[in-house]
ROVO-977710 format. One line per field, with one value per residue: x, y, z of N, C-alpha, C in turn; chain. Coordinates in steps of 0.001 Angstrom, whole numbers, plus 524288, in hexadecimal, padded with zeros to 5 digits. Last residue first. Layout:
N
nc1 = [X | ...] $
nc2 = [Y | ...] $
nc3 = [Z | ...] $
cac1 = [X | ...] $
cac2 = [Y | ...] $
cac3 = [Z | ...] $
cc1 = [X | ...] $
cc2 = [Y | ...] $
cc3 = [Z | ...] $
chain = [A | ...] $
# end
This chain:
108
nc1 = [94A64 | 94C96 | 949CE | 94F7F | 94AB3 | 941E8 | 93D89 | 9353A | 935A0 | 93465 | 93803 | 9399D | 93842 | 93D75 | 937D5 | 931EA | 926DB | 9252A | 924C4 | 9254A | 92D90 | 93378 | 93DCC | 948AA | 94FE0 | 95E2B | 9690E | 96768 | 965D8 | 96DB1 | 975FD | 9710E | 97374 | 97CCA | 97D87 | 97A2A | 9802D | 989DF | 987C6 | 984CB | 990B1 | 99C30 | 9A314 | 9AB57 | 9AE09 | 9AFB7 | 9AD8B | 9A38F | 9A1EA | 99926 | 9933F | 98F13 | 98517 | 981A1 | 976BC | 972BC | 97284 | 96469 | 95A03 | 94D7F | 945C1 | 94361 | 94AB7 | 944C6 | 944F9 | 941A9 | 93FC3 | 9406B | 934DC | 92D56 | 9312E | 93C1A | 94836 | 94A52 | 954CC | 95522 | 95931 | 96344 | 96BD3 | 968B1 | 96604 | 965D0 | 95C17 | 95415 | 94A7D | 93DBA | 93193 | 927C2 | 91B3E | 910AB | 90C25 | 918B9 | 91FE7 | 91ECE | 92809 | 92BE5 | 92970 | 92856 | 91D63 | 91885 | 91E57 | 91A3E | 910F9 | 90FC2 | 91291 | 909EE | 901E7 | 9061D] $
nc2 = [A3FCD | A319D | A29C3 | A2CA3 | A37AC | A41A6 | A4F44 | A596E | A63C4 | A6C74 | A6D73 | A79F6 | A8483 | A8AC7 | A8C74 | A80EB | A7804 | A6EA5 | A65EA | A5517 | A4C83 | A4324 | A3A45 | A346A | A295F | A2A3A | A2DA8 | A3462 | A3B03 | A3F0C | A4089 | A4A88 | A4FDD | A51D4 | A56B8 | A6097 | A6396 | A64DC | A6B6B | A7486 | A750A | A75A1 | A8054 | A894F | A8EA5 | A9030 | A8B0A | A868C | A8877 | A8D1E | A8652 | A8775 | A80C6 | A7AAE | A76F6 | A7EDF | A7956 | A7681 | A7749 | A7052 | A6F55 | A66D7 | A6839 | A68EC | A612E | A60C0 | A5325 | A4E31 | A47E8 | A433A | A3A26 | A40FA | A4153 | A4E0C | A555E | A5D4F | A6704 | A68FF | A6806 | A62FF | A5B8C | A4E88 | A4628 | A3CD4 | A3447 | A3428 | A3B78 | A452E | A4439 | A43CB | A3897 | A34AD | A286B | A21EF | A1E40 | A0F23 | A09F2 | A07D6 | A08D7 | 9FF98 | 9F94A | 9FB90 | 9F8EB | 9EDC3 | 9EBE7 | 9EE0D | 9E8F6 | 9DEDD] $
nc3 = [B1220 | B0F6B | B0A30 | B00A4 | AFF3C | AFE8F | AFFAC | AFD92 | AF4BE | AEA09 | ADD91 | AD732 | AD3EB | AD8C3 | AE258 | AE440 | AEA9A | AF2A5 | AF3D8 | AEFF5 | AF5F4 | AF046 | AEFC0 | AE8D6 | AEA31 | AED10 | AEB87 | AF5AC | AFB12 | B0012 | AF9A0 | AF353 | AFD21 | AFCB7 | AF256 | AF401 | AFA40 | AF5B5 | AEEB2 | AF5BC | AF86A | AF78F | AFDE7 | AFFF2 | B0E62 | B15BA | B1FBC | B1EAA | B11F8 | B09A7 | AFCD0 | AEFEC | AE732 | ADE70 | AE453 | AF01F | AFC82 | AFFF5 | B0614 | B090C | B0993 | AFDB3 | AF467 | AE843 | ADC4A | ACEB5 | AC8B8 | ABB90 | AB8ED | ABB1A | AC21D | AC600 | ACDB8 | AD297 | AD7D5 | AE2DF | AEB82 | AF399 | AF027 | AE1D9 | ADBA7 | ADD09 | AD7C4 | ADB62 | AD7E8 | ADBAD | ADEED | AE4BC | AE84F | AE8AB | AEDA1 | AF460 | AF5EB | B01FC | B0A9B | B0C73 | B161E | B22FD | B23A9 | B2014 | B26B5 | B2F87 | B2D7F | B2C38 | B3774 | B3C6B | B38E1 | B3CA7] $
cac1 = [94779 | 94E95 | 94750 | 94F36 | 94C84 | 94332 | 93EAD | 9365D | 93349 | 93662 | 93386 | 93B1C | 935B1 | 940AF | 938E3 | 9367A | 92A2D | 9250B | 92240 | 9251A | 92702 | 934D0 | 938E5 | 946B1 | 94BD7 | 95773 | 964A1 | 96D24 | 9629E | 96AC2 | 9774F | 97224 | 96D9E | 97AC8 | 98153 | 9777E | 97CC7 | 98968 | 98952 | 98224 | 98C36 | 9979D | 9A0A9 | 9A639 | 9B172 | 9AE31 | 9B295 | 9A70B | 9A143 | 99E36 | 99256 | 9928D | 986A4 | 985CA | 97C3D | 972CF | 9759E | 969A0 | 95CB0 | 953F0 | 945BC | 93E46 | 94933 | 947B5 | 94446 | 94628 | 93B79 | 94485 | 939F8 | 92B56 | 92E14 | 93664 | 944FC | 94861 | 951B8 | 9551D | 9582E | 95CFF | 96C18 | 96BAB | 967B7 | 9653B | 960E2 | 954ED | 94FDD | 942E1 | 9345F | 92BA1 | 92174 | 913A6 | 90CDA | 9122F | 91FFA | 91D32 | 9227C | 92CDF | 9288B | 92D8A | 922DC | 9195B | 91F59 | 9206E | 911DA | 90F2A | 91624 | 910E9 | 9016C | 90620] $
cac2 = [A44F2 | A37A8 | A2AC4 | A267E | A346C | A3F3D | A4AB3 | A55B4 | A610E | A6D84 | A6B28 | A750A | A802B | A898F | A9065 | A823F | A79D9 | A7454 | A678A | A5B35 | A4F9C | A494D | A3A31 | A3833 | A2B5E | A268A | A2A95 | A2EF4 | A391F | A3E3B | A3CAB | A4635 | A4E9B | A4E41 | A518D | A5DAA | A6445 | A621B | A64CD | A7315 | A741F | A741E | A7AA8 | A87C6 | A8A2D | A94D4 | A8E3F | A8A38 | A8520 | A8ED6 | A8998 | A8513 | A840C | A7D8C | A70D6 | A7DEE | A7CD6 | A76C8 | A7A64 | A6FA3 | A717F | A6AC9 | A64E4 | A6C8B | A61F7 | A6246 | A57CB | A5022 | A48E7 | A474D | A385A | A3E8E | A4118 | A492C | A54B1 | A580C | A6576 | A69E6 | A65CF | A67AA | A5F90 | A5272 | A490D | A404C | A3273 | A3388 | A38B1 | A435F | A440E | A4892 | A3AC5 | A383E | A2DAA | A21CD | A208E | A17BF | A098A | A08AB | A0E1C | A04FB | 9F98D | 9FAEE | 9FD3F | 9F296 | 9E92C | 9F042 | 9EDFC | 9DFAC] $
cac3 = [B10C7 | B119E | B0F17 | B0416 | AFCDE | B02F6 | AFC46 | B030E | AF53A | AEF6C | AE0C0 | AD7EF | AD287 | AD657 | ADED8 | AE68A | AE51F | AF0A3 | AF83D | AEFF5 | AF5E8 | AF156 | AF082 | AED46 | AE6E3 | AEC03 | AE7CC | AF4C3 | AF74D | B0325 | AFC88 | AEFD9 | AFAF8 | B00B6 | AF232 | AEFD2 | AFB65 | AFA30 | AEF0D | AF159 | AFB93 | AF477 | AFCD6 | AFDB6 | B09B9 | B13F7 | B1E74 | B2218 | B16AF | B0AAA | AFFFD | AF33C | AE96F | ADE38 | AE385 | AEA19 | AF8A0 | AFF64 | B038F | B0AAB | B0EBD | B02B6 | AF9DE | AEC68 | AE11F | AD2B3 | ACDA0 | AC0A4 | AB744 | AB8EC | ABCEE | AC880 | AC901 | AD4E8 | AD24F | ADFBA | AE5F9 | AF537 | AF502 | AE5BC | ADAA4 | ADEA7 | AD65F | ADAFF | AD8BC | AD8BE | AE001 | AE153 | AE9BE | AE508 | AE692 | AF43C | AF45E | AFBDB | B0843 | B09C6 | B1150 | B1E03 | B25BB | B1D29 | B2238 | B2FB4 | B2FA0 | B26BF | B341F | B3EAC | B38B8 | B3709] $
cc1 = [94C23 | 94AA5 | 949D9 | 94EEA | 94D8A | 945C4 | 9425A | 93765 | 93737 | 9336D | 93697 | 937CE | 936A4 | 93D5A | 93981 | 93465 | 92C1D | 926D3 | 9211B | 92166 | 92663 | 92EE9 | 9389A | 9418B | 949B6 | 955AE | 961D5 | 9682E | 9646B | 9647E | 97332 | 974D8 | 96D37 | 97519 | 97E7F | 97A16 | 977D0 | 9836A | 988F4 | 9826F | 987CF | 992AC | 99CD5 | 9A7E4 | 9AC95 | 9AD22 | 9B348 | 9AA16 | 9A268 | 99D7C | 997F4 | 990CA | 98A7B | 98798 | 98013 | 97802 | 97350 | 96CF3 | 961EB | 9552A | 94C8C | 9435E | 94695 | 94576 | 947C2 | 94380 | 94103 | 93EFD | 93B7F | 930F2 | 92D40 | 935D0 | 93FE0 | 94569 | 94F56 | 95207 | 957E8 | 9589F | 96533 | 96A99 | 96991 | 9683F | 96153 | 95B5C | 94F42 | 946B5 | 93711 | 9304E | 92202 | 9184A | 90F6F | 9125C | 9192B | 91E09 | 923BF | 92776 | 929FA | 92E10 | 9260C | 91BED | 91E80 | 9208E | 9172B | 90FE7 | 914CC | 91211 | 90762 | 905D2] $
cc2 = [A4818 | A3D8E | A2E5D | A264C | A2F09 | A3ADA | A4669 | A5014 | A5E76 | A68A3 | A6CA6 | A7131 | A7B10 | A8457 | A8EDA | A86DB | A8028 | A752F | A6DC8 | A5F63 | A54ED | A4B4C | A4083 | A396C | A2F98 | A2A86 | A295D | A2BCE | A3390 | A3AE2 | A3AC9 | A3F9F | A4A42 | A4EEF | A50C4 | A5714 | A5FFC | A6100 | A622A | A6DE6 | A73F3 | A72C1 | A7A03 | A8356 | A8A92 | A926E | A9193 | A8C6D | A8979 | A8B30 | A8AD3 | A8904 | A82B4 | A7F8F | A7696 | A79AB | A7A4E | A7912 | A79B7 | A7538 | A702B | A6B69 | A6878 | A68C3 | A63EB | A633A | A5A69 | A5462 | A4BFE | A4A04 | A3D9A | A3C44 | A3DDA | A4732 | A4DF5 | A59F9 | A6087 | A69DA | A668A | A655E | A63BB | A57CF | A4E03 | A42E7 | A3B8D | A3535 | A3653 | A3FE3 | A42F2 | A4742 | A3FDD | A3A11 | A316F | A2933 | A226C | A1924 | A0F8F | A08A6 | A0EB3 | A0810 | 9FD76 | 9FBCF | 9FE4C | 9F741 | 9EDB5 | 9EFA7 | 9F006 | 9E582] $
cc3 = [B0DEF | B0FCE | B11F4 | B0A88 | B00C2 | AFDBA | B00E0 | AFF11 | AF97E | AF102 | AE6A6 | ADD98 | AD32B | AD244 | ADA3A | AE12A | AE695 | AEC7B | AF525 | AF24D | AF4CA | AF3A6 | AF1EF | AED3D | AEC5F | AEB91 | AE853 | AEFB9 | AF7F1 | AFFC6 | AFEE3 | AF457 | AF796 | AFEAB | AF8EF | AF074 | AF8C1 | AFC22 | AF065 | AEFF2 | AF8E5 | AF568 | AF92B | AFDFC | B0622 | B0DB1 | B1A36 | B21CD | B190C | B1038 | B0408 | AF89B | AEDD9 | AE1EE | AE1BD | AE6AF | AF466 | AFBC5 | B04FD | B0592 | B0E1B | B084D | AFCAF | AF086 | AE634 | AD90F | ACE5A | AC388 | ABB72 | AB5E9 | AB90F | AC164 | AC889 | ACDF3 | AD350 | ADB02 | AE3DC | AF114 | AF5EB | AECB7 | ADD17 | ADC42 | AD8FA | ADA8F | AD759 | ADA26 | ADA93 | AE0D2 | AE40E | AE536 | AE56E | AEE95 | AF39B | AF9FF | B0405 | B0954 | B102B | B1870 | B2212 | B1F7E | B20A5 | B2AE7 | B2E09 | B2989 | B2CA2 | B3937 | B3885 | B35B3] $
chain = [A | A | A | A | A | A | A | A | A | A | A | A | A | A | A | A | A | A | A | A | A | A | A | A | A | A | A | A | A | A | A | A | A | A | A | A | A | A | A | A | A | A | A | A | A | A | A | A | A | A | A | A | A | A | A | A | A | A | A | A | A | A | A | A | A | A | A | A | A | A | A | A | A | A | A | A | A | A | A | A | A | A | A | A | A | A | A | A | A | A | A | A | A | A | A | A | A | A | A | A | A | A | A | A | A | A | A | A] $
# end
């Protein structure tokens, strides 16, 4: 029986911690969400990532620009894929924006 609630709570989600922040989030750049809480929109910087700015292009190999900013912001927007994002906040950014470890359908 011990085995058996064992098993269980593993697979249960863990519970969000009273400071987290959590909702459906909009992304705004490859390294930026707008997360909407009860308090109204959090902007949140991803802790330990820096990606192109959504305008900005950059030069492949050959020398070519791209949209890398887009691109940037468009696999983040894949890696969400609409569920609700969970965030722990860690710092606050120059820019006043939360710096924080967010995780969406059990991805970091």
């Amino acid at each position: 029986m011990l085995r058996l609630c064992l098993l269980v709570a593993l697979t249960l989600p863990i519970p969000a911690r009273a400071g987290d922040l959590r909702g459906p989030a909009r992304v705004v750049d490859g390294d930026t969400l707008g997360l909407a809480t009860p308090g109204g929109e959090a902007i949140i910087r991803l802790h330990g990532i820096d990606a192109p700015e959504r305008a900005q292009t950059c030069l492949d190999a050959t020398g070519a620009a791209r949209r890398c900013g887009d691109e940037a912001a468009a696999a983040l927007t894949a890696l969400i894929g609409g569920a609700v994002v969970t965030c722990q906040p860690l710092d606050m950014d120059r820019h006043d924006r939360i710096v924080a470890r967010c995780q969406a359908a059990g991805r970091d």
